[in-house]
N, C-alpha and C positions, 0 to 999 in steps of 0.2 A: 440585632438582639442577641447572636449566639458570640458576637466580640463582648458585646454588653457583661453578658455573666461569662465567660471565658476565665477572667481572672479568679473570682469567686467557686468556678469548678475547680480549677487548678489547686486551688488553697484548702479544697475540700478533700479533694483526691490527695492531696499529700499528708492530709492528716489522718484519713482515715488508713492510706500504708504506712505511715508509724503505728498504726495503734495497731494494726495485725502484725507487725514486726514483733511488736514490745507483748500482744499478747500470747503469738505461737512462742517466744522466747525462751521461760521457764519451763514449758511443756518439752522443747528441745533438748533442753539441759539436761531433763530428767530423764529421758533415754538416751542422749548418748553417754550420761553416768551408767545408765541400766546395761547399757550396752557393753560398755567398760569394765562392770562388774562379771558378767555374763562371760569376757575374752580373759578377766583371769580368774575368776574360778570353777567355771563350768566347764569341763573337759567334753572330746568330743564322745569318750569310751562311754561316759556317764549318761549324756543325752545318749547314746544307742541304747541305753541299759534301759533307761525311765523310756524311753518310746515304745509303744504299743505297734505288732508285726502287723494288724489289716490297716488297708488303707481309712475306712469310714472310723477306725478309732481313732488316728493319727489327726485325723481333719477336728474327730469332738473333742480329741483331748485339743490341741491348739486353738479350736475357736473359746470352747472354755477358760480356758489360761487368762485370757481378760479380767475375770475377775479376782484376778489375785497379780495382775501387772498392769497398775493404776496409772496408764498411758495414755494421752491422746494421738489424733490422726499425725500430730506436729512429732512427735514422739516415738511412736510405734516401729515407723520404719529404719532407724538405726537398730534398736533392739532386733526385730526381725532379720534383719543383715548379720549380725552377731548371730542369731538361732542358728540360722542359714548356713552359716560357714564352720559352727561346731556337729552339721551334720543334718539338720532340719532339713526335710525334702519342702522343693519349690510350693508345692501344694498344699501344703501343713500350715507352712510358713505365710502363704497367700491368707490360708482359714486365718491367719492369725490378726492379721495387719486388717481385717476388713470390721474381724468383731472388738476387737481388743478397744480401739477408742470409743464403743459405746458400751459395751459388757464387761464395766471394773465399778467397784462400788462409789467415787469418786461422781462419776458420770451420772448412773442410777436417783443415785440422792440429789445431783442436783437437778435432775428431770421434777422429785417427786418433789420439789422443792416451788418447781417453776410451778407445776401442774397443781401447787395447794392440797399434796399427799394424796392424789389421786394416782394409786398403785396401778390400774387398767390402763390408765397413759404408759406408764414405767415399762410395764411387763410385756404390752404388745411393742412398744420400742425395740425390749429387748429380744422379744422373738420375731419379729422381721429382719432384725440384723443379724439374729443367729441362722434364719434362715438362708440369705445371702451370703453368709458365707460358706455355710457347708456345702449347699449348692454349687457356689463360683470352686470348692477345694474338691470336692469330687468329681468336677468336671476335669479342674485342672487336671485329676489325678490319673485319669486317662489321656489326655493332651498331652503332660509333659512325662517323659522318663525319669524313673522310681530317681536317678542319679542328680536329676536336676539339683543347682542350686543358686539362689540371687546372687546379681551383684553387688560383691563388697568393695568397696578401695582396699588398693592395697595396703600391708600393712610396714611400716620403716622399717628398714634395716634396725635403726636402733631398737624398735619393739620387738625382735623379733630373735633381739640378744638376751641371754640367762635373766628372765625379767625379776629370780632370787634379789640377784644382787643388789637390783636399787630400790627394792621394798615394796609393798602391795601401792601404797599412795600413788607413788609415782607412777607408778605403769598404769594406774585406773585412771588419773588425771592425763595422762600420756595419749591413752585410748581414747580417752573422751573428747580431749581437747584435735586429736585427728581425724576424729568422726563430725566433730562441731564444723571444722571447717570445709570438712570435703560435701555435706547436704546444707551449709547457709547460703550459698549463693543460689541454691533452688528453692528455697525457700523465700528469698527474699524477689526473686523473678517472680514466682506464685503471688507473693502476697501485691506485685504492682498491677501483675495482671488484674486481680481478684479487685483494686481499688478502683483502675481503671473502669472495671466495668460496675462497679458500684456508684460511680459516681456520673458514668452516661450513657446508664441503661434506662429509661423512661420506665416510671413503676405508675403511672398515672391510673393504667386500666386494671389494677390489681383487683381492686374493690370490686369492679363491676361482675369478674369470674370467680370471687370466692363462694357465693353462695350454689354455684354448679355442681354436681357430685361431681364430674368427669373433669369438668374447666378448672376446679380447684387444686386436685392434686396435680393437672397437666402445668397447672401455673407454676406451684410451689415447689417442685422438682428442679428444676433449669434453673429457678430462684434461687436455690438452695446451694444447686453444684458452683451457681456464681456470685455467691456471699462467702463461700467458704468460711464457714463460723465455725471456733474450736468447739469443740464436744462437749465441754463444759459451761459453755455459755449458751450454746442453739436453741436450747428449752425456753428460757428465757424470754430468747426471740420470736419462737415459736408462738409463747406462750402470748404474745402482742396478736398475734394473726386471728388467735382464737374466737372470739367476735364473729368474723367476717369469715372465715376459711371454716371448711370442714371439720371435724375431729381426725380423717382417713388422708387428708391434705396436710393438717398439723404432724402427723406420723411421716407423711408421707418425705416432707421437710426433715424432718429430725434425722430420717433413716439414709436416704443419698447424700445427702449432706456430709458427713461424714467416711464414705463408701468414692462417691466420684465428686472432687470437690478442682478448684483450678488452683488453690495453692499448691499441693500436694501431688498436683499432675503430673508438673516433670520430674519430681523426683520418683514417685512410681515408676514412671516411663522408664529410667535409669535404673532402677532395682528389678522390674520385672523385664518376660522378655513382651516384645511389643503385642502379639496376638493373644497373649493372658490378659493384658490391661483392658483390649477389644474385649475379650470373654467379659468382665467383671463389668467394664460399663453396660454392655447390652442383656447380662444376666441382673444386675441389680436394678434396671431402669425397668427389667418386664417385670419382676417377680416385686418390687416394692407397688409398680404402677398397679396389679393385679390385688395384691394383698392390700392396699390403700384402698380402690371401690370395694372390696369383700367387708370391709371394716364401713365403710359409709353405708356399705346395704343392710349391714347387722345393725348398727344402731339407728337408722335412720327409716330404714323398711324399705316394701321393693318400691 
């Protein structure tokens, strides 16, 4: 039987990793241009000046920052690498990359869009995700030294010349085009992984644990880290579960989803250092897991 459908997976899983290629794509583009912008015009003296001295401002100002850098999860992390390297501490920079794919207005509206302008889906979205981040950045911010900063690739010799000389264009498209190619091959690792398991992970028994408080969000988490849906489409999907799952499992979806997801993993792993990325999964998986039944108890009763 499993030679039988064999060819039929195979055809499925291959379509479904072009279509996460083709859809992290544009979202890519748009930060490592943001990023480009970011390495010629934002000096590092400017970011010391605009940063705020306590650590708990540095975390709100950067988990804030989302809604005015209209990025996804595909996205995020080259801009933050740029943050990073004009002087953003590791922990600022972490609050950033965790809220930023869901706290821009881009993302918001298309929640409220899935949700049929139900702002209470939108808003507790957005405060479970600003929750985990400030959390995973003020932990960081005693984990790692104030000096910390992500890895960036290097930057070419030829970037690295009077970039006066050959015009703003060039050196943004210059940057851009050496940020694109040093995170597509982990992106494109991500999105085979992320096919593979979509296409022979058995979803049979979904139904039967949606109507559980406890079994639904326990389902749709792992679900969620192994679809890896861009940020701007999740609601959407989300928005199919809704029937059958929770409202605090729907959330619960929305919110790891883009926080611990397997496209995105190894390049994490490469930008951060290894025992912050341990921090952020096992801080986002308890504090969404938590704040997901607090939400099924409230509307649903004890």
């Amino acid at each position: 039987m499993l030679g039988v459908s064999l060819p039929g997976r195979l055809n499925e899983l291959a379509v479904v990793f072009v279509s996460i290629v083709l859809q992290s794509l544009p979202f890519v583009l748009l930060g490592v241009f943001a990023s480009a912008l970011v390495q010629r015009y934002l000096s590092a003296e400017r970011l010391a000046r605009w940063l705020p001295r306590r650590r708990l401002s540095r975390v709100l100002l950067a988990s804030g920052f989302g809604f005015v850098a209209p990025v996804c999860d595909c996205g995020v992390i080259p801009l933050a690498r740029r943050l990073g390297e004009k002087g953003l501490p590791v922990y600022a920079a972490t609050a950033f990359i965790l809220a930023a794919p869901v706290v821009n207005p881009v993302v918001l509206i298309s929640t409220a869009v899935a949700f049929q302008g139900d702002w209470t889906i939108v808003t507790l979205r957005m405060g479970m995700t600003l929750s985990v981040a400030v959390t995973v950045g003020l932990l960081a911010s005693t984990l790692m030294p104030e000096t910390s900063r992500l890895s960036v690739p290097a930057v070419p010799p030829a970037a690295r010349a009077d970039t006066r000389s050959r015009g703003a264009l060039a050196d943004i498209v210059e940057h851009a085009v050496a940020e694109y190619f040093d995170i597509a091959l982990f992106i494109v690792l991500g999105a085979l992984f992320t096919a593979v398991t979509q296409t022979f992970v058995p979803r049979g028994d979904l139904v039967a644990l949606g109507g559980s408080r406890i079994g639904s969000v326990a389902t749709l988490m792992p679900m969620a880290t192994l679809l890896s849906i861009c940020s701007e489409a999740d609601a959407f999907v989300a928005r199919a579960f809704a029937a059958t799952f929770t409202t605090g499992a729907l959330l619960a979806f929305m919110t790891i989803g883009q926080i611990v997801d397997l496209r995105n993993g190894l390049l994490l792993f490469r930008t951060l250092p290894g025992r912050l990325v341990a921090l952020i999964v096992i801080v986002a998986y308890g504090v969404i897991f938590v704040e997901a039944l607090a939400v099924n108890r409230v509307l649903l009763g004890p």
